[in-house]
N, C-alpha and C positions, 0 to 999 in steps of 0.2 A: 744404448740409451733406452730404448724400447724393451728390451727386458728386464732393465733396473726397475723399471716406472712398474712392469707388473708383478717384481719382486714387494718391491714398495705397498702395493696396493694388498696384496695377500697376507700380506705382514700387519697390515692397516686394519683388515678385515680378521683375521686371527685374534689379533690383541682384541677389537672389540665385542667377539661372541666370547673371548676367556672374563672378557669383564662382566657381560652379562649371564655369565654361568657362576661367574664370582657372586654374583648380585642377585642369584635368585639360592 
């Protein structure tokens, strides 16, 4: 459970610097 949750989160954090590398 514990390291789904920081699967999840690194996944979370990935997708949102690809969007802001999309977006600049």
């Amino acid at each position: 459970m514990y390291f789904n949750d920081l699967i999840l989160l690194t996944l979370s954090s990935l997708i949102l610097i690809i969007c802001v590398l999309v977006g600049v």
